[in-house]
C-alpha positions as CSV (number, residue, x, y, z in Angstrom):
1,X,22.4,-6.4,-14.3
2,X,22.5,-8.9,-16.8
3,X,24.5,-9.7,-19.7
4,X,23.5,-10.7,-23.4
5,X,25.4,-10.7,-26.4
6,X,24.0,-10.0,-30.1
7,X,27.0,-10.4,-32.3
8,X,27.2,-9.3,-35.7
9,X,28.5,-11.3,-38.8
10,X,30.4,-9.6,-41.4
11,X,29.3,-9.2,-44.8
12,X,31.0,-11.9,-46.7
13,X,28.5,-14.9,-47.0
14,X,27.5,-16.0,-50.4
15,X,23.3,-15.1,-50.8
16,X,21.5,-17.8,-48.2
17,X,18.2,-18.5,-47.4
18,X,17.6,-19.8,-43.3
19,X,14.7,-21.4,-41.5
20,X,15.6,-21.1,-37.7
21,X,13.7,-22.0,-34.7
22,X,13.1,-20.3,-31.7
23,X,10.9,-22.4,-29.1
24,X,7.7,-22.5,-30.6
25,X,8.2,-19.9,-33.6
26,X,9.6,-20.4,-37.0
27,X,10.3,-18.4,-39.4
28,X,12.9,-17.7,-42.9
29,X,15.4,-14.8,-42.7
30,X,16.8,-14.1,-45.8
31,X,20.6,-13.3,-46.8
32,X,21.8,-13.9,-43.4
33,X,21.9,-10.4,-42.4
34,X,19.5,-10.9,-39.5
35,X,19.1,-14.4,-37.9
36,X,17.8,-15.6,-34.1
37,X,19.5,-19.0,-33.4
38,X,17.5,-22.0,-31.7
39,X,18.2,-23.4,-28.2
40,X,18.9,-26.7,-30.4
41,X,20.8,-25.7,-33.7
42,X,24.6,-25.2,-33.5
43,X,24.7,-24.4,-37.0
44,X,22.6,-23.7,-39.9
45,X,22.3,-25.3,-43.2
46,X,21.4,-22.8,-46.6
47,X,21.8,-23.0,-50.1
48,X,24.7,-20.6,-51.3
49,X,23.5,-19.2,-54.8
50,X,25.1,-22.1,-57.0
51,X,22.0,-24.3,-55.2
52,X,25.4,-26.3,-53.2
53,X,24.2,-26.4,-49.7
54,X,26.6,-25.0,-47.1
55,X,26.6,-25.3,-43.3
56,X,27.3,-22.1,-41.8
57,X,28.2,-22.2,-37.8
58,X,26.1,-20.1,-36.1
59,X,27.5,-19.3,-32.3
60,X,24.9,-21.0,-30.3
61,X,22.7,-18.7,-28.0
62,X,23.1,-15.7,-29.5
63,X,21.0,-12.9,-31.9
64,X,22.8,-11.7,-34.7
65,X,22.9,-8.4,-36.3
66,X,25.4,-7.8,-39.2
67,X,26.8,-4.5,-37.7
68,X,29.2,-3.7,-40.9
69,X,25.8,-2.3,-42.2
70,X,25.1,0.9,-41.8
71,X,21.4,-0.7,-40.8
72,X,22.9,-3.2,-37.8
73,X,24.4,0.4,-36.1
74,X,21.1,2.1,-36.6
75,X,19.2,-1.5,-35.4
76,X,21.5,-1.2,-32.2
77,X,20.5,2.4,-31.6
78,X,17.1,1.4,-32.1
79,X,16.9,-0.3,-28.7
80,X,16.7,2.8,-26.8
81,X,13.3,3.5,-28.9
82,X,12.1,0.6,-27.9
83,X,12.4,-2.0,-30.6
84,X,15.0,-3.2,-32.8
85,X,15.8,-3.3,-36.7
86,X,17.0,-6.0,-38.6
87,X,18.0,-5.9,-41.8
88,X,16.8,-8.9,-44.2
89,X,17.5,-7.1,-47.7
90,X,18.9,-4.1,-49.0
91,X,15.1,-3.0,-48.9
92,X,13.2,-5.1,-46.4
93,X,13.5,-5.3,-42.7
94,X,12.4,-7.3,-39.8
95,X,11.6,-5.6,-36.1
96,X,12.0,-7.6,-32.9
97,X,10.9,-5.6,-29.5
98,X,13.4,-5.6,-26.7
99,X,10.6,-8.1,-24.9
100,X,11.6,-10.9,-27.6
101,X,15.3,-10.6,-27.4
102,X,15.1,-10.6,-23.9
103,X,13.0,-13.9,-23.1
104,X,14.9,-15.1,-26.2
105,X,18.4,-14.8,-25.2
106,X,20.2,-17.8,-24.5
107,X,22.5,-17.4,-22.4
108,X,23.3,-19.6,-19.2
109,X,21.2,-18.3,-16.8
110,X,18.1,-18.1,-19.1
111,X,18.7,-21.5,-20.7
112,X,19.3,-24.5,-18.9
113,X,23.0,-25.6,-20.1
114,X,21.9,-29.7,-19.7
115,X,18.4,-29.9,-21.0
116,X,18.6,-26.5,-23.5
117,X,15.0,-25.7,-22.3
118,X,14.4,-21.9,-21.4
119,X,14.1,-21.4,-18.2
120,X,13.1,-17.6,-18.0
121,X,9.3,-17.4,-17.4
122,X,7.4,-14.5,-19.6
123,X,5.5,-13.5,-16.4
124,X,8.9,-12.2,-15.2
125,X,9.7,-9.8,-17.5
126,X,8.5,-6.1,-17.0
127,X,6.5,-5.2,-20.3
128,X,8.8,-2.1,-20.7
129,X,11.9,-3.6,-20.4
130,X,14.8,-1.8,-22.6
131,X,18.6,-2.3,-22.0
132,X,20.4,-0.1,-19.8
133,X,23.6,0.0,-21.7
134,X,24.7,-1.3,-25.5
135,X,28.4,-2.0,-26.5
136,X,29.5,-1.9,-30.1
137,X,32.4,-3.2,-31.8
138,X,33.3,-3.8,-34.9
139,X,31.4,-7.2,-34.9
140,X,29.6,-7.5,-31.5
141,X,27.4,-5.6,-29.8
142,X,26.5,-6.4,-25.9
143,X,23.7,-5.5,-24.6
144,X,23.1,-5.4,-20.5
145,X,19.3,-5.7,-18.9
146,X,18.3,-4.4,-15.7
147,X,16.6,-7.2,-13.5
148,X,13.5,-4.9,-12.7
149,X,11.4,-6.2,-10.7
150,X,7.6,-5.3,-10.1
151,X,7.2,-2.6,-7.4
152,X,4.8,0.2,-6.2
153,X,5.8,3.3,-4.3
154,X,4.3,3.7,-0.8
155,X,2.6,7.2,-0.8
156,X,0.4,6.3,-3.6
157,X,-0.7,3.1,-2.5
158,X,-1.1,4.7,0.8
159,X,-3.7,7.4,-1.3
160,X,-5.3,5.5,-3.8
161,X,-7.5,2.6,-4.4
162,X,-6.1,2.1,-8.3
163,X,-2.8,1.8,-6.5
164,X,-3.9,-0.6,-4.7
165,X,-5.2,-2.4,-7.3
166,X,-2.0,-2.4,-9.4
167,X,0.3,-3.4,-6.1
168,X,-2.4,-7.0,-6.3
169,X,-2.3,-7.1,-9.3
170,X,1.5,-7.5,-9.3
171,X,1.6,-9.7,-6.4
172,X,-1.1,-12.0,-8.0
173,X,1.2,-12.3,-11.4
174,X,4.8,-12.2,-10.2
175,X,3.9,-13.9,-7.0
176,X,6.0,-10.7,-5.2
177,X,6.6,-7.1,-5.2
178,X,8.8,-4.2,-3.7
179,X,7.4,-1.4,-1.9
180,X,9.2,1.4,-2.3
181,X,9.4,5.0,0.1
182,X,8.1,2.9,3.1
183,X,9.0,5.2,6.2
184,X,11.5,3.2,8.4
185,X,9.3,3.0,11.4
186,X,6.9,-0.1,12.1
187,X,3.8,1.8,12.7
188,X,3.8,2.7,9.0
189,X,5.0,-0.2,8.0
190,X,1.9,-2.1,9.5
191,X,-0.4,0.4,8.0
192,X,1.1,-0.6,4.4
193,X,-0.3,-3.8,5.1
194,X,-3.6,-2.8,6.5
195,X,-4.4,-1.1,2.8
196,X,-4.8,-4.6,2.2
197,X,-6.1,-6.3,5.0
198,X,-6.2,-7.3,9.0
199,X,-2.4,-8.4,10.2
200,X,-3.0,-11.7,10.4
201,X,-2.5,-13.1,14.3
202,X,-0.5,-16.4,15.1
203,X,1.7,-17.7,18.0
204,X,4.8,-14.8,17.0
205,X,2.0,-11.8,17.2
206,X,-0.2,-9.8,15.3
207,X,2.8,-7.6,13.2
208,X,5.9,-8.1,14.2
209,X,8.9,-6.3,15.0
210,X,11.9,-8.3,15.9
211,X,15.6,-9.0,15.8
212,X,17.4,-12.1,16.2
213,X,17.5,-13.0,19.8
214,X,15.2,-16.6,19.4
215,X,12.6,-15.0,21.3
216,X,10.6,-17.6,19.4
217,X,12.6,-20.9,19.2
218,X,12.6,-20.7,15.5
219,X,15.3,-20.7,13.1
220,X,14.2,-17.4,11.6
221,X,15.0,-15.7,14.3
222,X,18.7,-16.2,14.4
223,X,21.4,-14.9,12.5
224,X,21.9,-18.5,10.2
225,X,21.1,-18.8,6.5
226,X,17.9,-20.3,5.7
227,X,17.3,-22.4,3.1
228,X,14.4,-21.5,0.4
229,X,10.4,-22.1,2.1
230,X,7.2,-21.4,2.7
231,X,5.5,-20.4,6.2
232,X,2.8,-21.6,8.4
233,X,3.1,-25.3,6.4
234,X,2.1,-26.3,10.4
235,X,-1.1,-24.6,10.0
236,X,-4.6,-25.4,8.1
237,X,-4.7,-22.7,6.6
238,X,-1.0,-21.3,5.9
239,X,-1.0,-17.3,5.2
240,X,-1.1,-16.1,2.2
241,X,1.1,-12.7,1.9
242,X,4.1,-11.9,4.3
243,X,5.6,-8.6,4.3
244,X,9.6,-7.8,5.5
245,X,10.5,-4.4,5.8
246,X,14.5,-4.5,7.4
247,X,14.4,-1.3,9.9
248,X,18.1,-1.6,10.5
249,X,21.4,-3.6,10.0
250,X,24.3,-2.7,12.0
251,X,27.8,-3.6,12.8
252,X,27.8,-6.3,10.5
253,X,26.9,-8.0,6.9
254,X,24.7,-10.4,4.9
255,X,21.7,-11.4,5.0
256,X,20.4,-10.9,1.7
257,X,17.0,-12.3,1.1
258,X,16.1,-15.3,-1.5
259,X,13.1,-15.8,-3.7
260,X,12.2,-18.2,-5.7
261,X,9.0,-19.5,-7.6
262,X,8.0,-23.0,-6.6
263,X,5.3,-22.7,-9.1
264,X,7.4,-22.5,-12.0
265,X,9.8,-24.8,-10.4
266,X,7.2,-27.6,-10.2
267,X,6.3,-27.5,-13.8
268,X,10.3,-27.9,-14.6
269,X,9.7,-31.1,-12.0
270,X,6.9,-32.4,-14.3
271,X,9.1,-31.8,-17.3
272,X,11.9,-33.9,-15.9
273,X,10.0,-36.4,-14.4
274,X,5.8,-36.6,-14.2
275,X,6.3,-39.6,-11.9
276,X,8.4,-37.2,-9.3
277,X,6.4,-34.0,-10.0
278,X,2.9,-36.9,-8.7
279,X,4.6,-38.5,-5.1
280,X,5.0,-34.7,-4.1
281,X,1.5,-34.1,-5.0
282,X,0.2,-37.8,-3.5
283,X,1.9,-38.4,-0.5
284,X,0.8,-36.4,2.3
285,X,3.0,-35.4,5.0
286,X,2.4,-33.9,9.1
287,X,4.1,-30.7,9.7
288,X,4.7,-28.9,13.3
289,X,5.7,-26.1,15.2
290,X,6.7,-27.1,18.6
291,X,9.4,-25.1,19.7
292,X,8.3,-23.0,22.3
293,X,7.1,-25.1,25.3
294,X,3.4,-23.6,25.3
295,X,3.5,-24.7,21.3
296,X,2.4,-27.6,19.5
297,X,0.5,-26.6,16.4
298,X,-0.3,-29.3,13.4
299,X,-2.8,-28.9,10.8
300,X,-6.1,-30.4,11.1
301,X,-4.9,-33.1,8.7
302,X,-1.7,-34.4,6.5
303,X,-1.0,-32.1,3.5
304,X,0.9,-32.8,0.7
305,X,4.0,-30.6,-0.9
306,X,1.6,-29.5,-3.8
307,X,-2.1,-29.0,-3.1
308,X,-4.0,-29.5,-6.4
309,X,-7.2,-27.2,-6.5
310,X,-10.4,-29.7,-6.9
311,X,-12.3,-27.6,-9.1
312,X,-9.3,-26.2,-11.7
313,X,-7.0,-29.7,-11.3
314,X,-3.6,-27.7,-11.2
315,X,-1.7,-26.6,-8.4
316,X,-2.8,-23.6,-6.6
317,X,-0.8,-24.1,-2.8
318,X,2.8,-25.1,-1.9
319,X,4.1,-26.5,1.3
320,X,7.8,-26.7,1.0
321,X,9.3,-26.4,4.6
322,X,12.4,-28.9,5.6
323,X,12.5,-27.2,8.9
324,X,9.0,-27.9,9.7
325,X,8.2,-31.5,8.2
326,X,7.4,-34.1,10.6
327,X,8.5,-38.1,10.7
328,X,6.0,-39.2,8.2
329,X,5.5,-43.1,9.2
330,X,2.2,-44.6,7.7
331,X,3.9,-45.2,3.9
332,X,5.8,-48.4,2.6
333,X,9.2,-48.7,1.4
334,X,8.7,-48.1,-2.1
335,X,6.6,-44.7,-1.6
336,X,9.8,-43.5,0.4
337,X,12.2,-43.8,-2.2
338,X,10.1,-42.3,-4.7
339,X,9.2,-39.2,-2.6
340,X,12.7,-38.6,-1.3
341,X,13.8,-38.7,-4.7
342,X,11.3,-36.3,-5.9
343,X,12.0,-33.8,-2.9
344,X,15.6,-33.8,-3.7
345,X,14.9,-32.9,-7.1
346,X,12.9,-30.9,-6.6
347,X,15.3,-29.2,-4.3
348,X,17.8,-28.8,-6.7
349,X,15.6,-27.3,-9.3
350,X,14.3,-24.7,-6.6
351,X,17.7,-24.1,-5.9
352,X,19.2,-23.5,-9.6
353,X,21.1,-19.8,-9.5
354,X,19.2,-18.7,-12.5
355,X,15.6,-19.0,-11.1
356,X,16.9,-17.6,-7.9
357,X,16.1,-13.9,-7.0
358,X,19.0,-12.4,-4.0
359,X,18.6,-9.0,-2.8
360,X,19.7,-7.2,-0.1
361,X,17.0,-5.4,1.8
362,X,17.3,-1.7,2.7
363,X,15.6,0.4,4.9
364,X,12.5,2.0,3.0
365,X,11.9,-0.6,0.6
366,X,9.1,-3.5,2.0
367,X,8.8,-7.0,0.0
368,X,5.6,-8.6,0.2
369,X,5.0,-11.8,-1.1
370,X,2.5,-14.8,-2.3
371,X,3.5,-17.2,0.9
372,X,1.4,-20.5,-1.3
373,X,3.5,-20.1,-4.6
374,X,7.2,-17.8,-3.4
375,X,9.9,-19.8,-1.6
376,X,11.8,-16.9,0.5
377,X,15.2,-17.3,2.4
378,X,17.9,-15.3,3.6
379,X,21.7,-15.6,3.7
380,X,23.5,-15.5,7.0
381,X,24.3,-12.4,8.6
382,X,26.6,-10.8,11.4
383,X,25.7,-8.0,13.1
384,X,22.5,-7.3,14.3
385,X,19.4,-6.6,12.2
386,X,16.1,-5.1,12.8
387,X,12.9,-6.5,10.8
388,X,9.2,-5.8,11.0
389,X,5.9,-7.5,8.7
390,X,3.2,-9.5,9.2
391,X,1.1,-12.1,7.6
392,X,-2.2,-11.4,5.6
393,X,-5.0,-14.6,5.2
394,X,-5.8,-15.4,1.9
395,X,-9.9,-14.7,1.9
396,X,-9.3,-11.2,3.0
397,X,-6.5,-10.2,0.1
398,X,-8.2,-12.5,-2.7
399,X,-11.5,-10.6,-1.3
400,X,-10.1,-7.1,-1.2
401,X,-8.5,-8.1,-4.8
402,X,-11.7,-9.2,-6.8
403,X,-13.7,-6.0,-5.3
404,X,-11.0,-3.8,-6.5
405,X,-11.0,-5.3,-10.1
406,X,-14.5,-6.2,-10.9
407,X,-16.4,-4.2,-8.2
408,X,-19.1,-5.8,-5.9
409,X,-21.8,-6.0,-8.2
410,X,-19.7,-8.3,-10.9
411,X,-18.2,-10.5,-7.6
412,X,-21.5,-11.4,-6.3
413,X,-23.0,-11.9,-9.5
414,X,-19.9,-14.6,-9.7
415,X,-20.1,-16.1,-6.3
416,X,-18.3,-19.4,-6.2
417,X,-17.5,-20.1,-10.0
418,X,-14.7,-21.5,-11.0
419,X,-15.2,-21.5,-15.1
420,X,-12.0,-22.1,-16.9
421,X,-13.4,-19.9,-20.0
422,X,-13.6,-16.8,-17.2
423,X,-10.8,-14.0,-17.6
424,X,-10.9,-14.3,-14.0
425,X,-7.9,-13.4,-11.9
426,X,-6.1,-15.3,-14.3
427,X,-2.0,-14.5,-14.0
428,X,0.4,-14.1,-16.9
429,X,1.1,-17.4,-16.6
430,X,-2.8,-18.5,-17.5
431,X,-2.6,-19.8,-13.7
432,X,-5.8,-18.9,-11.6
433,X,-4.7,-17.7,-8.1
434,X,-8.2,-16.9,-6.7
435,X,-8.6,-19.3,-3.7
């Protein structure tokens, strides 16, 4: 759950006439019964009706209803319908959906508290959203959100194509999604995936099922926190999907699982810094797995941490594994500091609590993933834990995707074009994920 506050000022300002910011939109609110305040204005400056002009403090980050009004109760109550009233005049009101006060709250997880930017992204969101609880007092109302998060239920995608459909879909604009119902037993667990495509086969297996017992000489399989990455960085052609399902967890605790999205974290890096954001997109670096002794996999060539698509210019693949990199040595002084730099801001941006998703896996509920754009982790754990998954290539789900949504006819009539103008597998972001 999440907390944001509307508060409500009581009835006692002289008449006033605001202009107010909010990101990109502006508009005037009249008498101050109903105002949004900006990221960047601590106060706001009107004209009281002698034409003096006042400064009126405005708490920073907040909405504000005037809930001495019979109209700020009924607003409030309004949520639960689905949009919200303000009051502007005694005859004229204003309505804001619970969508807009929800990317627009300002609090300190959804604005950054040193550069005031927002840091929720619109694709993350559900479209329905609506509070879960409201709190009035005299003056302030709270309002709690539930962190939904985009999910399908098992028997129908196990039924239906459209519901197969909608479970890409989501994957391809949140970069994840829950499955929920998911029988606790492998075998079904690997046919969830198989709605989609082939389990993809590397050295751990076709699917696995596994606990942590380093089988594999591999930090994921033992019982330590992992820090935030993406798989197969070590291969040419890294998966695309991973599914977890956690079978079992007993005799112990932890081991909540972290997601975050390294897209949306690399376009905070370019906002900080367009110099870092380009030496993690230049400088190309050799991963490796090597820990078993029959294992010594590297890609067919250097890779950099962001992989810019040659025909759409923007990034469209993230390698991001500190477990996996190898000694780069072919670069000069200079490009070292500037890339270690960039990597440890980058870090810290990808590690930030409010872009951060943690949640603790359960038995019956699978999370699959896009393994190019989602950083996962986990916490450690005690005990022992059961998991099962597998990987999925990315030809085969962006190939089963594009048949479901446009139908063969319409995907070969479109073989290999890569036309910004098309509405083609464009995310919410406006962020082709096609190849």
């Amino acid at each position: 759950m999440s907390d944001h506050t509307i508060v409500g000022l009581k009835a006692q300002w002289p008449s006033m006439s605001f202009t107010l910011t909010i990101g990109l939109y502006s508009g005037s609110f009249s008498r101050g019964n109903a105002s949004v305040a900006s990221p960047d204005i601590g106060k706001s400056t009107g004209t009281d009706s002698s034409g003096q002009k006042v400064q009126q403090g405005l708490p920073r980050h907040l909405s504000h209803i005037n809930l001495d009004s019979k109209e700020g109760w009924a607003a409030m109550k309004a949520l639960h319908t689905g949009h919200i009233v303000l009051a502007r005049s005694s005859d004229k009101f204003s309505r804001f959906g619970p969508f807009f006060l929800r990317e627009n709250c300002q609090c300190h997880k959804c604005v950054h508290p040193d550069t005031k930017q927002r840091t929720v992204e619109v694709s993350s969101i559900p479209a329905n959203i609506a509070p879960t609880e409201i709190n009035c007092t005299a003056d302030e109302a709270r309002i709690e959100w539930e962190d939904v998060y985009p999910e399908v239920v098992y028997g129908e995608v196990m039924k239906k194509e459209a519901s197969v459909l909608d479970w890409l879909e989501k994957i391809q604009s949140y970069g994840f999604c829950f499955i929920k119902g998911v029988p606790v037993d492998p075998e079904s667990t690997k046919s969830l995936i198989e709605r989609i495509a082939f389990v993809r086969y590397t050295h751990y297996g076709g699917f696995w099922d596994f606990t942590a017992d380093l089988t594999f000489k591999d930090t994921a399989y033992t019982n330590e926190a992992l820090g935030v990455h993406t798989d197969n960085t070590y291969f040419t052609d890294p998966a695309r999907l991973q599914l977890f399902h956690l079978l079992s967890h007993t005799d112990g605790s932890g081991g909540e699982s972290l997601l975050v999205d390294g897209f949306s974290a690399a376009d905070e890096l370019f906002r900080t810094d367009p110099r870092l954001h380009k030496a993690l997109t230049l400088h190309r670096h050799p991963w490796h797995a090597s820990g078993n002794e029959d294992v010594c996999i590297q890609p067919s060539y250097m890779t950099p941490v962001f992989s810019i698509h040659p025909d759409l210019g923007r990034i469209y693949q993230i390698r991001w594994n500190n477990y996996d990199r190898a000694p780069k040595t072919n670069w000069d002084l200079e490009s070292q500091k500037t890339w270690y730099e960039a990597a440890q801001c980058y870090d810290k941006i990808l590690n930030q609590k409010q872009r951060m998703i943690q949640t603790q896996l359960q038995p019956g509920t699978a999370l699959i993933f896009d393994n190019w754009r989602m950083m996962h982790g986990r916490t450690e754990f005690t005990g022992k834990r059961r998991m099962c998954g597998g990987y999925v290539n990315n030809d085969d789900y962006i190939s089963r995707l594009r048949l479901l949504k446009f139908g063969r006819e319409n995907v070969l009539n479109n073989l290999g074009n890569f036309d910004e103008a098309l509405p083609y597998l464009r995310n919410q972001e406006g962020r082709y994920s096609i190849v």
